[in-house]
N, C-alpha and C positions, 0 to 999 in steps of 0.2 A: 444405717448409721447416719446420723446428723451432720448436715455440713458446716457445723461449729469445729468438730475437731479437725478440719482440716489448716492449712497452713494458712496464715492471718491475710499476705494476699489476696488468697483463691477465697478465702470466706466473704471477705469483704465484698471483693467481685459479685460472688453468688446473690448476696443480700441485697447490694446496688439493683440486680437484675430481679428482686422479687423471687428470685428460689427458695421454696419453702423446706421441700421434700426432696431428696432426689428420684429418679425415674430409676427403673431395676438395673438398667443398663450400667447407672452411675453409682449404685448401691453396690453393685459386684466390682465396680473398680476401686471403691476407696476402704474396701475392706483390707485390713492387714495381711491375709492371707497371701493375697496375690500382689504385695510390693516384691519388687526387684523380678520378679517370674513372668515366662513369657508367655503370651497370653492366645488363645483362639478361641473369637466370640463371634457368636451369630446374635446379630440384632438389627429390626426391623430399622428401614429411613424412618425417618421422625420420633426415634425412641430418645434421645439425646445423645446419641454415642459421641460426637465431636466435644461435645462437654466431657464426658465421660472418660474418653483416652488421654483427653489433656490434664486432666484430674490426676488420673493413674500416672502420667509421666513429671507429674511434681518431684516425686523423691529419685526421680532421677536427674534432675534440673538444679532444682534449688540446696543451698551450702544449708549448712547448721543453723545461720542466720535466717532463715526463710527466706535469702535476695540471691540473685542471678548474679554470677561472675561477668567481667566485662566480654561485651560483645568478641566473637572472634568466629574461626572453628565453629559450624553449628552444633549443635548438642542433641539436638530430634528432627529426626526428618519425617516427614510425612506426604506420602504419597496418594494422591486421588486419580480417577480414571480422568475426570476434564475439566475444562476450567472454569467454570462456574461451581462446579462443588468445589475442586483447591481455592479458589475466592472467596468463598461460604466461609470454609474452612478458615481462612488467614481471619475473616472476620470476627467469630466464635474465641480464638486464642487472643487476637488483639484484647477485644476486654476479658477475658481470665485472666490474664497474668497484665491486664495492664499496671497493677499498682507493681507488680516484680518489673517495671519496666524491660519488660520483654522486647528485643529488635526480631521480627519476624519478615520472613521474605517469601515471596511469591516468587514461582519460575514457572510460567504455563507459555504453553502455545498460543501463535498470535499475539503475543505481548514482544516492546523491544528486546531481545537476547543482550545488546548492549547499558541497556539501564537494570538490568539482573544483573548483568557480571559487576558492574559497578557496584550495586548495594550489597551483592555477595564481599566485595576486596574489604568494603568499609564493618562487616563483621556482622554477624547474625547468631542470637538464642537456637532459633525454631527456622529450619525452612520448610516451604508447602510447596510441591508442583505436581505437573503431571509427568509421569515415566521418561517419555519422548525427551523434552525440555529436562529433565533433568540426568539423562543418558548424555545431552549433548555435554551442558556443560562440566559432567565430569570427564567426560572423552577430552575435554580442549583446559581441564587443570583448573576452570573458576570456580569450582565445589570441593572443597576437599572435607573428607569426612573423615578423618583421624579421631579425633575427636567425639565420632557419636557416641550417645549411650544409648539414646531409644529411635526404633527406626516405626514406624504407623502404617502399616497397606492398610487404606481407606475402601471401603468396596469392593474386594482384591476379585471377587465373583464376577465383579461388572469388568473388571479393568480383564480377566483373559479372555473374558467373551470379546471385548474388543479387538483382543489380538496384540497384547502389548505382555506375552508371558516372555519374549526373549528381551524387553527392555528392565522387563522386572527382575529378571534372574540376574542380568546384568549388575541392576544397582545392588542385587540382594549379596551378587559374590565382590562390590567394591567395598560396602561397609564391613566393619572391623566386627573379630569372629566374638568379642567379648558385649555384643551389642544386644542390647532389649529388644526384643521383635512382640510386635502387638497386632494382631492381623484381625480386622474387623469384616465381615460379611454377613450378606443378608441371608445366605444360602450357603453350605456345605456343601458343595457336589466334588465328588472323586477328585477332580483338580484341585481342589482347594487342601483337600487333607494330602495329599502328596506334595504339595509348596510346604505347608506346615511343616512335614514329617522329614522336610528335605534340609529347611532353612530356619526354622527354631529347636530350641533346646528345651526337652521335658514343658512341652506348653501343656499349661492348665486348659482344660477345655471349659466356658462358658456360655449358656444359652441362655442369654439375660431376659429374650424375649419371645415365649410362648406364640404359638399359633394364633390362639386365642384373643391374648393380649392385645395383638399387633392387630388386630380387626373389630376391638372392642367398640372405638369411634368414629367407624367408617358404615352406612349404612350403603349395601350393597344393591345393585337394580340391574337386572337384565331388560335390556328391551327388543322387543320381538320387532324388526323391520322389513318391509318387501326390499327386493330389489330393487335398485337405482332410487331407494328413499333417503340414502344416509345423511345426507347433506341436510333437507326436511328436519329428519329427526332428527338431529343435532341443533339447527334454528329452535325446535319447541320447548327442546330439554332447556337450553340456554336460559329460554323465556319464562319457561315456568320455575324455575329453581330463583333466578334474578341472584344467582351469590357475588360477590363482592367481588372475586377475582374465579377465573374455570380454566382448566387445561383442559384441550384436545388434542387428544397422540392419535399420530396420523403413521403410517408402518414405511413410507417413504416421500423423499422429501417433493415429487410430483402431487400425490395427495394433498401435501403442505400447503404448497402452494393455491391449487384450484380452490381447497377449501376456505383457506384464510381470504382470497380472492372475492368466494360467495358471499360470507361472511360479509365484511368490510361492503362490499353493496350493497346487503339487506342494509347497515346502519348500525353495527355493532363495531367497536372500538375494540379491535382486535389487531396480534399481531402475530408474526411468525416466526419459530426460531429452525433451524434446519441448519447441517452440517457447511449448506452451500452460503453460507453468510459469513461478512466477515466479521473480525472481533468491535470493531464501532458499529459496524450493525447488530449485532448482539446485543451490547452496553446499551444500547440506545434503546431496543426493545426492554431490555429487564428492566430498564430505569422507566420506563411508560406503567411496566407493571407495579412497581413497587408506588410510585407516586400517584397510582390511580388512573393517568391519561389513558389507559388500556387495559380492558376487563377481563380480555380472552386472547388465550394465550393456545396459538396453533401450532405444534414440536412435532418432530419423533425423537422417539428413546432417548437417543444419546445426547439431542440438543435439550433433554430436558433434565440433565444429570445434575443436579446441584441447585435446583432452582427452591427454594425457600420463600414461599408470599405467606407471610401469617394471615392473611384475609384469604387463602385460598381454600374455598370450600365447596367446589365439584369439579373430579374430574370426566373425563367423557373417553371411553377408551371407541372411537370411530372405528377402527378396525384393529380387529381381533390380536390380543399381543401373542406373540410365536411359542409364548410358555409361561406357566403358572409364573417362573420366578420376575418374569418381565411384569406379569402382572399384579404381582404385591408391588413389584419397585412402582409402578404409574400411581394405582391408590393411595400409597404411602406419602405422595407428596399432599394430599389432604389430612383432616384428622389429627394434627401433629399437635403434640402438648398439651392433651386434653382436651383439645378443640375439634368438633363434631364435621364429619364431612360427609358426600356423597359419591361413589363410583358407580361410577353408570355404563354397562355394556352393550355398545349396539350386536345384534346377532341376527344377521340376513338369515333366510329363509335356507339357506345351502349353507351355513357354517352352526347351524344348530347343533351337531355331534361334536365339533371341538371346543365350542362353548363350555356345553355340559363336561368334558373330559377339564378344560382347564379349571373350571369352578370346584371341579370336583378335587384337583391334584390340590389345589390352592387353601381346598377345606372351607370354601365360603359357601354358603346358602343363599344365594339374591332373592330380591322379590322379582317374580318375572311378570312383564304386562306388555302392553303398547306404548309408543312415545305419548307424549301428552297430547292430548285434541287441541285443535284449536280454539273451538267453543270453552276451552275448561281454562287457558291464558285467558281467554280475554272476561272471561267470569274473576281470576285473579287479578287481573291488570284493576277491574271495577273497585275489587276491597285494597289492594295497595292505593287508587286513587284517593280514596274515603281515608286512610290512613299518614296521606303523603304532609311531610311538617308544613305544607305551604299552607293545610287545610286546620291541619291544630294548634300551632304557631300565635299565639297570641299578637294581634296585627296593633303596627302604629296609628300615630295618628294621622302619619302622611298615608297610610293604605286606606283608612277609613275616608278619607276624603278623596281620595281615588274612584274608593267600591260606590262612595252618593252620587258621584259624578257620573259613574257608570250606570247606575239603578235609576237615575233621571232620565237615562238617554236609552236606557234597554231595558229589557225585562228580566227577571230574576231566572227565568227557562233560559232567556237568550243566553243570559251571561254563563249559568252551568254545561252551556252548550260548547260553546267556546272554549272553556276553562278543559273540558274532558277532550278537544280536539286538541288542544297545545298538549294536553298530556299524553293524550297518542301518537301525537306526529313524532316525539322525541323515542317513542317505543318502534322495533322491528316487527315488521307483521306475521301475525303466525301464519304457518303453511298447514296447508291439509293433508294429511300422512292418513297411512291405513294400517293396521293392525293387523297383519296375515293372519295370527293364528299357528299354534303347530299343534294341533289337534286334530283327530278326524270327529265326525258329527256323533251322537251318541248312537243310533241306527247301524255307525259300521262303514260309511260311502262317505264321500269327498263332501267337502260345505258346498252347501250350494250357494251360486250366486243370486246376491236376493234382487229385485225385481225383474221385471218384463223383460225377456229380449227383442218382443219384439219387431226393434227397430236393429236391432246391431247385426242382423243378415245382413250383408253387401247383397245385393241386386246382379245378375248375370254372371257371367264367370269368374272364377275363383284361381287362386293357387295356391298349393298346401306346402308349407313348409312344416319345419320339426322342432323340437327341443328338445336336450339332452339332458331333462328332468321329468321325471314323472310321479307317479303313486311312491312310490321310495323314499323322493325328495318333499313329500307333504303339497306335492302340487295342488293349485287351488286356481278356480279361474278366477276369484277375487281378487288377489292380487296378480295373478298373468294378463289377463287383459291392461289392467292400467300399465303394467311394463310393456307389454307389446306394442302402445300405442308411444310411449315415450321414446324407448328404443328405433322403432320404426317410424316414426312422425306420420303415425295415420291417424283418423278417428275410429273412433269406436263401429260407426254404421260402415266400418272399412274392414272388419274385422269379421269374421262366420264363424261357423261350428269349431268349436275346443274340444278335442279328444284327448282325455286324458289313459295312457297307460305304465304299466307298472314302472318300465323304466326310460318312458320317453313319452311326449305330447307332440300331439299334430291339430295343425291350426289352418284354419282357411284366411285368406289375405284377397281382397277384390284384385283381380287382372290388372285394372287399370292403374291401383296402387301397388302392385307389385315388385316392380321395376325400385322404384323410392322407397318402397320398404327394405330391400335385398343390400341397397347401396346403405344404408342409415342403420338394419339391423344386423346385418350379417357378419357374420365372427364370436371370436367369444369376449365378455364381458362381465364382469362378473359372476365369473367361476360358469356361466348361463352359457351353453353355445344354441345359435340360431342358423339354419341352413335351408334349404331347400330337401323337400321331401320327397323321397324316390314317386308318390304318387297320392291318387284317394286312399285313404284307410279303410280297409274294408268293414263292410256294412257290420252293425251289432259287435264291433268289436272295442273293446275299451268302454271307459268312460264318457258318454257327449255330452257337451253342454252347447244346444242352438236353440234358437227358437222358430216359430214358423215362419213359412215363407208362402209366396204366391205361385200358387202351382203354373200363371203359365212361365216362370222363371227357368233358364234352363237349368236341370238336378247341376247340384252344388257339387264343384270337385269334377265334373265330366268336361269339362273346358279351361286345363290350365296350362303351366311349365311344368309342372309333375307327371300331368296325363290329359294329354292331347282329346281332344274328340278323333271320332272316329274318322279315319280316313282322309283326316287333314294333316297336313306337312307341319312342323314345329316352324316356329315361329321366329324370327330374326334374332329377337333378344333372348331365346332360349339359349340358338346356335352359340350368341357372343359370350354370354355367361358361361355354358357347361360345355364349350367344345363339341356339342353334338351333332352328328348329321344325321338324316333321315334312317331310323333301322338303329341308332345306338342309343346304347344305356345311360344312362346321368350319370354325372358324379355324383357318388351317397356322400361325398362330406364326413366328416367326423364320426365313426362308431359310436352309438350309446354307450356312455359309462357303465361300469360294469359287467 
């Protein structure tokens, strides 16, 4: 249906804004069917639903006249899980009904409560808040809702995952029983239809937005990363995409932070949002993003509820979200209104099985690879340079008299030399990341690691520790070695024989770097635990990857903390580490999984 036939206001509105067509979300609200009836719709973020409900609650708002009665008594309330989407929100309804002269009010958290209650006395169309803030002030009388006719749970899915069902029930048993209820969610889960079934009347059920649909302009990408490379791969992705504004959801606000940290010291104009912020450090971040001063934008979940960049076209989901439905809400803030985006999944070498399970609940297909190389940015960085307006920009007269000046005094090599050094210094440098891999070789047996080892035997005695990954976990010494060496702050010529087994690996560590491997690797990390190994692995068993060594070296593994040479006492720092005396057993450390 055409948004000519709607009310002369709201058409007008529409038109101002360039709406041509509506989106399905806003086709199913303005259909006559579902006037005055209450409503349970699932529709994806970014399908229009804010347009959409406010549409639908015209013929409950507006007189004969198509104009709003004077302010008083709100007339719709509308509920969001935080404040940045009820912000979005108040924004969205401000121009729909601005020619109905609509008085709209905000009640969020971290806002004054005392400049709310005031524009609440002075009368309100429409209020928007979140639960919390709006429990208060009807507990203390500044809200009264005699008067509603339409009430909106915005996200009602996100808002009980929050943990805000006893605020909602609240407001839901203060409004009046002859009221509109319009409950939008991205997802239907059990909760959601038992609020329905409990606190609307005969609701019309609505799926405005297909699986399908909701992922038609989102180009999906898993990326395959080792351990301890997320950070790396996140740097590459950034660089090789260059979009206009990117989200990185981060699963807690410690991640948040280190990473935004990294970030912002490579040279990326990035910022953080996170629960632990307050409301002008918020304002002040989204205002970087929206104005440009800040391209990247480092959240988790909830600090990322309402956020709306129309230039926002890649997110990055850094660590793995807890569930398919978190992870339509992250992608979803891409792709919005026809407009093309990327979601990008990092997926460690040990979260490969919930990957595949969430993609799969989610019903999406990624293309799955490695993060971007570094050689392939800076192959990119060469054709953005050849492309940049500095270079196609038709030049004045005062530049031409500049470039003669310059071409008198350098050479035309010098000057492009230069020119591509200013254009790099302004660029973050890529990092060299490595592509695990979660395949095994076509033969049957583990990848091998390609060149010589060797030099990466340590020299005289050894000591074997463990990990609690192996053959199961797609173990590779490709990528184990580069982690062993970060983790541990050794070198590689520090590092011996890799054994790999079904469901554990053992690795030799030189004596002398022992001690600082033990103190810098030891614990767990990344889902990775590292310990000290009850001893040598006996011969021919497992997978090895070493290479040769000098026979008059003494045999590897016969002189360590694991196992002693013959006949000698265990050594001071054995004692201090494992509590052992002469005649006891080590501590094993952590059982292998499984």
């Amino acid at each position: 249906m055409p948004f000519h036939s709607l009310p002369a206001p709201l058409a007008s509105a529409l038109q101002s804004r360039s709406y041509l067509e509506p989106t399905p979300v806003q086709a199913a609200m303005i259909d006559p069917g579902v006037a005055g009836r209450d409503l349970l719709v699932s529709a994806q973020t970014g399908s229009g639903k804010t347009v959409a409900y406010g549409l639908a609650m015209a013929s409950d708002l507006l007189t004969d006249e198509n104009r709003l009665p004077a302010p008083g008594a709100p007339l719709a309330l509308v509920v969001a899980p935080t404040r940045e989407l009820a912000l979005q929100v108040q924004r969205e309804l401000e121009w729909l009904y601005a020619d109905a002269r609509a008085q709209i009010v905000t009640c969020v958290g971290g806002m004054d409560p005392r400049a709310e209650a005031r524009q609440l006395s002075q009368g309100a169309h429409i209020v928007v808040g979140t639960p919390g803030r709006l429990r208060d002030h009807l507990e203390r009388g500044r809200l009264v809702i005699g008067n509603l006719r339409a009430l909106v749970l915005d996200e009602a899915d996100e808002m009980l995952n929050l943990g805000f069902r006893e605020d909602l029930e609240f407001i839901l048993e203060a409004t009046p029983a002859q009221r509109r209820t319009l409950l939008f969610s991205a997802t239907l889960p059990k909760t959601i239809a038992a609020l329905a079934k409990r606190y609307q009347r005969d609701a019309l059920r609505i799926e405005a937005t297909r699986q399908r649909e909701a992922h038609a302009d989102i180009e999906y990408q898993a990326i395959r990363i080792a351990p301890n490379e997320m950070e790396h791969a996140v740097v590459n992705i950034l660089r090789f995409h260059e979009a206009p504004s990117a989200i990185v959801f981060c699963n807690t606000r410690e991640t948040v932070r280190h990473l935004h940290s990294g970030l912002v010291e490579r040279g990326f104009s990035a910022v953080a949002l996170s629960g632990e912020l307050g409301q002008n450090e918020r304002n002040s971040a989204m205002q970087s993003l929206r104005d440009g001063r800040a391209r990247v934008c480092v959240a988790t979940d909830v600090a990322a509820r309402g956020i709306d960049l129309p230039s926002l076209g890649l997110v990055i989901h850094a660590e793995l979200p807890n569930d398919s439905e978190t992870l339509q809400h992250r992608s979803g803030r891409t792709g919005r209104a026809g407009r093309k985006g990327v979601s990008v999944m990092l997926v460690p070498i040990s979260r490969r099985r919930k990957a595949e399970r969430l993609l799969a609940e989610a019903r999406i297909q990624p293309q799955w690879g490695g993060a971007p190389a570094a050689d392939a940015i800076r192959k990119l960085d060469e054709e953005r340079l050849l492309a940049d307006p500095v270079l196609t920009q038709e030049p004045s007269e005062d530049d031409l008299a500049v470039a003669r000046m310059l071409l008198h005094n350098r050479s035309a090599e010098e000057l492009a030399a230069a020119l591509a050094r200013l254009y790099q210094l302004k660029l973050p440098a890529p990092e060299d990341v490595f592509d695990p891999g979660f395949g095994r070789d076509p033969k049957g047996g583990e990848a091998r690691e390609p060149g010589p080892r060797k030099e990466r035997g340590p020299g005289g005695p050894t000591v074997w520790f463990r990990l609690d990954i192996g053959r199961r976990n797609e173990a590779d010494p490709k990528w184990l070695l580069p982690l062993l060496c970060r983790r541990g702050r050794v070198t590689k010529q520090e590092i011996g024989a890799i054994k790999i087994y079904d469901r554990e690996t053992k690795f030799e560590v030189a004596e002398e770097a022992a001690k600082k491997f033990l103190k810098s690797a030891g614990g767990e990390l990344d889902d990775i635990t590292i310990s000290l190994a009850d001893g040598a692995p006996p011969e021919g068993d497992g997978k090895s990857f070493s290479g040769p060594r000098n026979k008059s070296r003494p045999p590897i593994g016969r002189s360590s903390f694991g196992q002693p040479p013959e006949g000698k006492p265990r050594g001071p720092f054995y004692k201090k580490k494992l509590g052992a005396s002469q005649g006891e057993r080590p501590h094993r450390g952590k059982r292998p999984k499984g």
